[in-house]
C-alpha positions as CSV (number, residue, x, y, z in Angstrom):
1,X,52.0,154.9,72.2
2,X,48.5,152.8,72.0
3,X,46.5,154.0,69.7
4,X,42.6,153.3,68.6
5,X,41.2,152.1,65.9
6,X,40.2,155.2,64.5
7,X,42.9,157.1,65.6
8,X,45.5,154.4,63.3
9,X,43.2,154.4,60.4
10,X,43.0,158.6,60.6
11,X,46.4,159.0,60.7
12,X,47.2,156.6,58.1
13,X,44.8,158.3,55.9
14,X,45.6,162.1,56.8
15,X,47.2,163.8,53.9
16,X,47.9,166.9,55.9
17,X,46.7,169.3,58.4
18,X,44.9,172.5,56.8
19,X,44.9,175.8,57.6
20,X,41.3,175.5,59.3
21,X,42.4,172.9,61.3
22,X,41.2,170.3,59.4
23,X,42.6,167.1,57.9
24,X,42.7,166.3,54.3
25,X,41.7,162.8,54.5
26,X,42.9,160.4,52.0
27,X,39.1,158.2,51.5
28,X,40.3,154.2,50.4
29,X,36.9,153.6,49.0
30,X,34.3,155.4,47.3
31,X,30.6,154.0,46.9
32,X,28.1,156.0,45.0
33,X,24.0,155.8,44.1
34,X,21.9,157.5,41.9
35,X,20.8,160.3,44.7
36,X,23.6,162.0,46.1
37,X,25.6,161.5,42.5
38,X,24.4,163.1,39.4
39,X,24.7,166.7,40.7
40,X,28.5,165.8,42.0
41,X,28.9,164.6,38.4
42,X,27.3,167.6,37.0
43,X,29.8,169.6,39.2
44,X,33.1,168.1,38.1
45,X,31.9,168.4,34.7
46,X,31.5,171.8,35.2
47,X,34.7,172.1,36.1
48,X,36.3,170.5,33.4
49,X,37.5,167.4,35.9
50,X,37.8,163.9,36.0
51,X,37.0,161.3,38.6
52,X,40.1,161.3,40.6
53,X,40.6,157.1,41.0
54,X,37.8,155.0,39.0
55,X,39.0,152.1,40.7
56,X,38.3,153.2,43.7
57,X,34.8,154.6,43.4
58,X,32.0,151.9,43.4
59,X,28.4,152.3,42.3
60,X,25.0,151.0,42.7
61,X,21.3,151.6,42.5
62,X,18.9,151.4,45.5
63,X,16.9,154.4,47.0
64,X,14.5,155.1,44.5
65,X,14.6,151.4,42.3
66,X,10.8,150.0,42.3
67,X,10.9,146.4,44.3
68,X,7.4,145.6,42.7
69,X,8.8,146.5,38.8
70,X,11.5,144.4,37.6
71,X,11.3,146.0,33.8
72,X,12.6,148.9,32.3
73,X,11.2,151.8,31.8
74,X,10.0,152.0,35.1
75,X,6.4,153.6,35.8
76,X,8.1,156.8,37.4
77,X,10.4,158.6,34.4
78,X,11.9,160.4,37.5
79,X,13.5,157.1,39.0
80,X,13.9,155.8,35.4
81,X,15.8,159.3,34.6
82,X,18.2,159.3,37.5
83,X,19.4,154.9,36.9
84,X,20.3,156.0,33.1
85,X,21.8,159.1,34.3
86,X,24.2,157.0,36.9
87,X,24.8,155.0,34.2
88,X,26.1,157.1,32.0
89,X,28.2,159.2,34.7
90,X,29.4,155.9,35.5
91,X,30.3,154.8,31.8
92,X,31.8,157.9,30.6
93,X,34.2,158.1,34.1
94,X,34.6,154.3,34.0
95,X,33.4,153.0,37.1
96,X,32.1,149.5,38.4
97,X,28.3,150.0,38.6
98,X,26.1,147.0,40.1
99,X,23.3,147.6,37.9
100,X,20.1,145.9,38.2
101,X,21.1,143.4,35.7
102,X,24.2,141.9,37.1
103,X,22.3,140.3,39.9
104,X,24.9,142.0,42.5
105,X,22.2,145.3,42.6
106,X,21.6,146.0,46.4
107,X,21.5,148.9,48.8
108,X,24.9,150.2,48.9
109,X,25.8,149.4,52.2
110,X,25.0,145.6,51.8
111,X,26.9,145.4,48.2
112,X,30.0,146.6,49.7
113,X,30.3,143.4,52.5
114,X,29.3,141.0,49.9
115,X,31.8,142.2,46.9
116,X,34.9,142.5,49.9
117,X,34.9,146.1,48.8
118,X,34.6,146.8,52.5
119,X,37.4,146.2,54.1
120,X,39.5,146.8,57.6
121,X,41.4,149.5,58.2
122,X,40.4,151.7,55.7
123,X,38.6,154.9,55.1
124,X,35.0,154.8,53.5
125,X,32.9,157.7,52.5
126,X,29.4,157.3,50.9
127,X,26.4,159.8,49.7
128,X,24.1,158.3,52.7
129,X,24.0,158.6,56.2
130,X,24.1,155.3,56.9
131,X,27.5,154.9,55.7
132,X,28.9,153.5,59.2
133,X,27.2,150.4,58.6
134,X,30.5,149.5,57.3
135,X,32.6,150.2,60.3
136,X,31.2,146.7,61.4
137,X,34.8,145.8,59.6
138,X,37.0,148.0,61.1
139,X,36.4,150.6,58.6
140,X,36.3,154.4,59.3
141,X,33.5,155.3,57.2
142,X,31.7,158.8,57.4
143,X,28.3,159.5,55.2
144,X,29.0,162.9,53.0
145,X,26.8,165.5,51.2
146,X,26.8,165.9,47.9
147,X,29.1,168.5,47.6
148,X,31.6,166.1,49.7
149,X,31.0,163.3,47.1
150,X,32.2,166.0,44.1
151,X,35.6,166.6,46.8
152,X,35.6,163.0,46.9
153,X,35.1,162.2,42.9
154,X,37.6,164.9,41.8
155,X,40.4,164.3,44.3
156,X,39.9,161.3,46.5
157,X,40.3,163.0,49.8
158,X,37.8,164.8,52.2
159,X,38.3,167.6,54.8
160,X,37.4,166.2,58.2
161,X,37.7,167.2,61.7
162,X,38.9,164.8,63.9
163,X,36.6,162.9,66.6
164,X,36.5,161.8,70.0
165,X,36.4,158.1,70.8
166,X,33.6,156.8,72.8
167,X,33.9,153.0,73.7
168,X,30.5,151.3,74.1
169,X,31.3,147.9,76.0
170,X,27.8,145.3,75.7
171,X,28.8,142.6,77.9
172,X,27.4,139.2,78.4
173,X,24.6,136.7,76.6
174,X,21.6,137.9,75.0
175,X,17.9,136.9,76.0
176,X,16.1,135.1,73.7
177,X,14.2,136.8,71.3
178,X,16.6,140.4,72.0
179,X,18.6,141.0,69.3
180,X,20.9,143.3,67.8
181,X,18.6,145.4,66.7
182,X,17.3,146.0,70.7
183,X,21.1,146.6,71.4
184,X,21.6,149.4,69.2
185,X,18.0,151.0,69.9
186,X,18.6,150.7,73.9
187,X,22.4,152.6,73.4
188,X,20.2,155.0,71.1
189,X,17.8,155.6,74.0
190,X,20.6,155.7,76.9
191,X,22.6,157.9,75.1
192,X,20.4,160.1,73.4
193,X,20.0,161.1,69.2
194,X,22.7,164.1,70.5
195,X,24.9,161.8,73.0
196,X,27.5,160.8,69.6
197,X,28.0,164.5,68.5
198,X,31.6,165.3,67.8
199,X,32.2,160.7,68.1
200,X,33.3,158.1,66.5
201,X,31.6,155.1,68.5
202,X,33.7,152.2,69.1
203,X,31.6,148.9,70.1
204,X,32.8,146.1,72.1
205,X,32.9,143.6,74.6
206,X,31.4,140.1,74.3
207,X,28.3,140.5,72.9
208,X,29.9,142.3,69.7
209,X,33.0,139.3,70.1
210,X,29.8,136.8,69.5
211,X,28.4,138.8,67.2
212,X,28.2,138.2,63.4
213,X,29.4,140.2,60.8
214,X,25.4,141.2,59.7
215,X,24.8,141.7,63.8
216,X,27.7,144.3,64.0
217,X,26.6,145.6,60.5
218,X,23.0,146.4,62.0
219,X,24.4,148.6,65.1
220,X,26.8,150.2,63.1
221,X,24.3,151.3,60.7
222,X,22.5,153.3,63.4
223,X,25.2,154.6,64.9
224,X,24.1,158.3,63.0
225,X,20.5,158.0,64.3
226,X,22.8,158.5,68.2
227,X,24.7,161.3,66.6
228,X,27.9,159.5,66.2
229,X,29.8,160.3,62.8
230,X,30.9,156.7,62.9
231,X,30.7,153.6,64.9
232,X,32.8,150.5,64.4
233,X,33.8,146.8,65.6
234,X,37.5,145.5,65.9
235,X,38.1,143.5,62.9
236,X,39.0,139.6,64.3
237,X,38.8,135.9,62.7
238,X,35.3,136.7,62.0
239,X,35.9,139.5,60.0
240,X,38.7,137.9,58.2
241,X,36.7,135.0,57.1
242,X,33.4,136.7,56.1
243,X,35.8,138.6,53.4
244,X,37.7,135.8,52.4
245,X,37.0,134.5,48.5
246,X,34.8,137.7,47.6
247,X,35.1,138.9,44.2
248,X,37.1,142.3,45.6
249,X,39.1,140.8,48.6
250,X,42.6,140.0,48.5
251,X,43.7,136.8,46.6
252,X,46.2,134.0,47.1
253,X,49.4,135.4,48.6
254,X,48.0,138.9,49.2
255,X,45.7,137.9,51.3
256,X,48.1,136.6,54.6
257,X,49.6,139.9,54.1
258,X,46.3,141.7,53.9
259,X,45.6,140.0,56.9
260,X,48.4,140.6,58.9
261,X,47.6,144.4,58.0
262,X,44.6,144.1,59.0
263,X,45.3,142.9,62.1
264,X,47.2,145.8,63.1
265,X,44.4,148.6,62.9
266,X,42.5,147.0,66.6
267,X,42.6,148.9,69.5
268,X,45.9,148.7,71.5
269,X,45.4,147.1,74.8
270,X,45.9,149.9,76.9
271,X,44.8,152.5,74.6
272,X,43.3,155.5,75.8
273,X,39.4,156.7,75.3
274,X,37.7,160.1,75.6
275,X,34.3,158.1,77.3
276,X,33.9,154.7,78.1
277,X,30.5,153.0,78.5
278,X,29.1,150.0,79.8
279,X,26.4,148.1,79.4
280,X,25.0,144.3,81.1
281,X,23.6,142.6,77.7
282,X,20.8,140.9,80.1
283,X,19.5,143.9,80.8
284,X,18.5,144.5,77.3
285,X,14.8,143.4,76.9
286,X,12.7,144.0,73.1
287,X,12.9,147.1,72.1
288,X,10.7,149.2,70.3
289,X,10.1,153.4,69.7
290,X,7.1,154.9,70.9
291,X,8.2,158.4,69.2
292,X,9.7,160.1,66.3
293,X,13.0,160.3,66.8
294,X,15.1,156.5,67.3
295,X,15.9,157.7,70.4
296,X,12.3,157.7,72.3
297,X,12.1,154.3,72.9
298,X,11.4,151.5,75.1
299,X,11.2,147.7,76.2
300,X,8.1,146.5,74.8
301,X,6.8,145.4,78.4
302,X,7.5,148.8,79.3
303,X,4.5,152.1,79.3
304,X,5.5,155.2,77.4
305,X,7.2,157.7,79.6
306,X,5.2,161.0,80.5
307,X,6.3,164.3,79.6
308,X,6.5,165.8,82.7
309,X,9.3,162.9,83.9
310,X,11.8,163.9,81.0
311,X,14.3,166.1,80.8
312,X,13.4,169.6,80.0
313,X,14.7,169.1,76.3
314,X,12.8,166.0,75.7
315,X,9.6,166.9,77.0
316,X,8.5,169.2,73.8
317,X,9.8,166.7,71.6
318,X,8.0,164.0,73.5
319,X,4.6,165.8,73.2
320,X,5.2,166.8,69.7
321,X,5.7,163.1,69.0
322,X,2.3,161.4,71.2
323,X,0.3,164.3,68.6
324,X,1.5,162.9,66.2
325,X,1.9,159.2,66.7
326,X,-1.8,159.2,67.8
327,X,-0.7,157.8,71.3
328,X,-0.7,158.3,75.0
329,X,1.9,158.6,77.8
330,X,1.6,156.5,80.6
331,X,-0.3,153.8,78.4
332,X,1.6,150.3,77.1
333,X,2.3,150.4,73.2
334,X,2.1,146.9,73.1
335,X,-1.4,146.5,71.4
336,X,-1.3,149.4,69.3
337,X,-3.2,148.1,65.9
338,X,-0.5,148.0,63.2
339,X,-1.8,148.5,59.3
340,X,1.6,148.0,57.8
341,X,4.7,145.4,58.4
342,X,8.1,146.2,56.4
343,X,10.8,143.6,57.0
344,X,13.9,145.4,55.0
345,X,16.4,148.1,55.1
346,X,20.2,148.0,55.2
347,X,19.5,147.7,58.8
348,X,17.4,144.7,58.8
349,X,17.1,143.1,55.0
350,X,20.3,140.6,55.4
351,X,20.0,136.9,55.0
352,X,20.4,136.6,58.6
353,X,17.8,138.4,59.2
354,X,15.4,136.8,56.8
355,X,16.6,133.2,58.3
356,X,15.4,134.0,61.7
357,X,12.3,135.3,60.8
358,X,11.6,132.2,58.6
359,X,12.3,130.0,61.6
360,X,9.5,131.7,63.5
361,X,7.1,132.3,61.0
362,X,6.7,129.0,58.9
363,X,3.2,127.8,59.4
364,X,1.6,130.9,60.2
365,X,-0.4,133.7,58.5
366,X,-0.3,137.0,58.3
367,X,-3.5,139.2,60.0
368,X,-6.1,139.7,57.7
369,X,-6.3,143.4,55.7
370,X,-3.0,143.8,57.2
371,X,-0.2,144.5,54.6
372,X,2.9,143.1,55.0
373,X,6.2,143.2,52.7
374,X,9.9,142.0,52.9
375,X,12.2,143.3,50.8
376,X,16.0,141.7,50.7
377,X,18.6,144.4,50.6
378,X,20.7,142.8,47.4
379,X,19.9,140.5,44.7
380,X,22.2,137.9,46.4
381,X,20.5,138.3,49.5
382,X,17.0,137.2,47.6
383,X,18.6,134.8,45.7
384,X,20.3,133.2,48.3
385,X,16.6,133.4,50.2
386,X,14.8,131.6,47.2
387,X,17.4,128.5,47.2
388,X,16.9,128.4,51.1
389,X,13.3,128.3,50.3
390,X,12.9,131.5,53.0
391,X,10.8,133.3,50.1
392,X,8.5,131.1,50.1
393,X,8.1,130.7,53.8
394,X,6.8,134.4,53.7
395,X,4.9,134.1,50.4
396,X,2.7,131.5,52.4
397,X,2.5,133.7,55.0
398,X,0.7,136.6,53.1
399,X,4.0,138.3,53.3
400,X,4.3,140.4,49.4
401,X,8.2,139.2,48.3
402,X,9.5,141.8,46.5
403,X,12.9,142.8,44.3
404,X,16.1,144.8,45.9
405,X,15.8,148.0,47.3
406,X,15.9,150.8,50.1
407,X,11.9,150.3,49.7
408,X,9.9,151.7,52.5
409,X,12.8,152.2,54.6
410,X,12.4,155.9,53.0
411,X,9.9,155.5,50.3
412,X,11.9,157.5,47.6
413,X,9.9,154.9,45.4
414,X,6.6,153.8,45.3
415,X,6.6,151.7,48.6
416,X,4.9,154.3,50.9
417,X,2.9,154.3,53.5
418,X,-0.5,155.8,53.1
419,X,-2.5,158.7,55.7
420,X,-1.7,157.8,58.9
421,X,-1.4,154.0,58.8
422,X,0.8,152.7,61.4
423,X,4.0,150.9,60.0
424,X,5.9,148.1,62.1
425,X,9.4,148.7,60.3
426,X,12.7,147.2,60.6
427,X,14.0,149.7,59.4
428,X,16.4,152.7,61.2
429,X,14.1,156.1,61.3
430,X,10.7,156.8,62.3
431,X,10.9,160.3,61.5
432,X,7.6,162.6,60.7
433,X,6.8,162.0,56.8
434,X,10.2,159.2,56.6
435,X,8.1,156.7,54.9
436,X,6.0,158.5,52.3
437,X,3.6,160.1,54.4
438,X,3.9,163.2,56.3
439,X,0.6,161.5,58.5
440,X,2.7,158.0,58.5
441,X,3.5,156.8,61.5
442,X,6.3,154.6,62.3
443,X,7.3,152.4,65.2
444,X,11.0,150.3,64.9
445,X,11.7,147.0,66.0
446,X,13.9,144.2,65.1
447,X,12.9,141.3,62.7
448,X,10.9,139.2,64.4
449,X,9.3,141.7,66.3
450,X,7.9,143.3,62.7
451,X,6.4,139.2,62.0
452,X,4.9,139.1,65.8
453,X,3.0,142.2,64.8
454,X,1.8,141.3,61.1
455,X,1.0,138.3,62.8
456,X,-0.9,139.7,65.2
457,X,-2.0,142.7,63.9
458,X,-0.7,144.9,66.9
459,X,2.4,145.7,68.7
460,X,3.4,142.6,70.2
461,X,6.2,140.7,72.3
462,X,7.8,138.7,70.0
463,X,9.2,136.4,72.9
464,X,5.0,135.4,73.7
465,X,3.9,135.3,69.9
466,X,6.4,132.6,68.6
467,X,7.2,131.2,72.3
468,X,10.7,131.9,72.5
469,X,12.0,131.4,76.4
């Protein structure tokens, strides 16, 4: 019988069916950071356990790492308290930690691409919501509370319901200046934050076939913020040869077979789907959110929608969010004054990502009194940027380059915004109080779209700024 992606990798996972009506999922790989772990450590302690399978668990450092203090002790004992406390959990249970000394250190969903750690046709389970960033390999992978990292730690497996399988088809060539950022921010805004509930999102179609491995990455990453569990790509050529010769892919003879294995988890031709969408990639314009939810967005050439012509659920939500984002229906956000510009997030804070903005903004400055950072989402990723001379592109900009970290994206550090300043983020949620202040307000974009507006000093159309055509 054909069979989905997700429906192979379940059952080759599933362990067996409970009582509840639940699976005990076998989880492949394990990635940990000093948030979500020290009180599932504390708990298997407690218990008198040990971490399950060391090998498979994986750790690293991100959320609340400084990106503007590269020395120890760090200036908040909280954030120096919880990387010694990792390290030790780590130590005493003896598991690979990418500490901030190895020059690997990175969010956690960038460290696990770049090591081969992620990998198709397995199952993933991380402390974070953004945990499906690594479906972008043909990986299952779910983000789990802290009391599912414990499950996770002391026995390797995870009780999950199965999902539904949506199949999000993006057909056809891109725009210029629309990128896959705008693609997962217009499915966000079709769909709806609710429309994934109870899904695992499958992408496809040609635009993900062109797609890089850091495109996918950056679609599957937000596939939470549209209530999907999960979202993934098919793994293909591409796949196979962005893993190939990292330090925790196969090697030499095991990798053809790894390969061929691989292979196996796609979609069947024929296979059957609980919902099937599609979607004409021209349509897709620059996209940008007007609210405070990832889902109340719109083209940046577009006015913001009135209340009273939404849905009866959305209207409440959309008037709670023009209070607070100090804005007005019916109005164009483009030219809303910007005081911030954040160009990170395991979203957005991939070499790729950097590249393209470099491209655009070599030669030109950043708006006077605006402030305006970029933080790579791994030391490789900044390392990489400071050989390509990228760094230095945005240091001549008046962009601030700063060390690895989740930064702004949350602000579980000191990267926050401050009263009610307006932040230009590339990040994946502009949520009330997301990025340090409960007063902040924060409007997503892609890339290029955060360097039009510290260019500019507003929202603007990255396509007229730099013009791309």
């Amino acid at each position: 019988m054909a069979k989905t992606l997700f429906q192979k990798v379940w059952d080759a996972h599933a362990v067996r069916l409970l009582p509840n009506g639940q699976t005990q999922l076998f989880i492949g790989t394990h990635l940990i950071h000093e948030v979500t772990s020290p009180q599932a450590f504390g708990m298997i302690r407690d218990l008198g356990l040990k971490v399950r399978y060391p090998h498979r668990t994986f750790a690293t450092v991100d959320h609340i790492v400084p990106t503007n203090e590269l020395r120890e002790p760090y200036s908040d004992p909280i954030a120096q308290e919880m990387i010694e406390a990792l390290r030790k959990n780590t130590r005493d249970h003896g598991i690979r930690f990418f500490d901030t000394n190895t020059g690997a250190q990175g969010i956690v969903h960038m460290v696990g691409p770049e090591q081969g750690i992620t990998q198709p046709g397995t199952t993933i389970a991380c402390g974070d919501s953004h945990t499906a960033t690594h479906g972008a390999f043909g990986a299952i992978a779910f983000g789990i509370g802290t009391t599912q990292v414990r499950d996770v730690l002391a026995t390797q497996t995870l009780a999950l319901s199965p999902l539904k399988v949506r199949r999000i088809e993006v057909n056809g060539a891109l725009a210029p200046g629309v990128y896959a950022k705008d693609v997962i921010l217009h499915i966000i805004r079709l769909l709806g934050v609710n429309g994934g509930l109870g899904y695992a999102y499958e992408y496809a179609g040609s635009t993900f076939d062109n797609f890089s491995l850091e495109e996918r990455m950056t679609v599957c990453n937000m596939s939470i913020e549209g209530g999907a569990r999960c979202g993934y790509v098919n793994p293909d050529q591409k796949t196979f040869d962005y893993l190939k010769g990292r330090p925790h892919a196969p090697k030499a003879a095991e990798w053809d077979a790894a390969v061929a294995r691989w292979r196996s988890f796609a979609s069947d031709p024929g296979c059957a789907y609980d919902d099937i969408v599609r979607i004409d990639a021209a349509s897709i314009r620059p996209t940008v959110t007007w609210g405070i939810t990832p889902g109340q967005a719109i083209f940046i050439d577009e006015a913001m929608p009135v209340p009273a012509t939404l849905k009866d659920g959305d209207r409440a939500t959309a008037e709670e969010a023009y209070r607070h984002m100090k804005l007005a229906p019916g109005l164009p956000i483009k030219g809303t004054k910007v005081d911030v510009a954040f160009l990170g997030s395991c979203t957005n804070g991939r070499i790729s990502d950097l590249r393209e903005v470099a491209r655009h903004l070599k030669g030109r400055k950043v708006k006077a009194g605006l402030k305006a950072i970029v933080v790579p989402g791994s030391q490789i990723t900044a390392a990489q940027a400071e050989k390509e001379g990228l760094a230095e592109v945005f240091r001549d900009a008046g962009f601030e380059w700063r060390g690895a970290g989740c930064s702004m994206c949350l602000a579980m550090n000191p990267d926050k915004l401050v009263g009610d300043q307006l932040c230009a983020s590339s990040s994946n949620r502009n949520f009330k109080g997301r990025q340090g202040s409960i007063t902040g307000r924060t409007v997503l974009m892609s890339p290029l779209m955060v360097a039009a507006a510290a260019i500019t000093g507003e929202v603007a159309d990255a396509r007229e700024v730099f013009g791309i055509r």
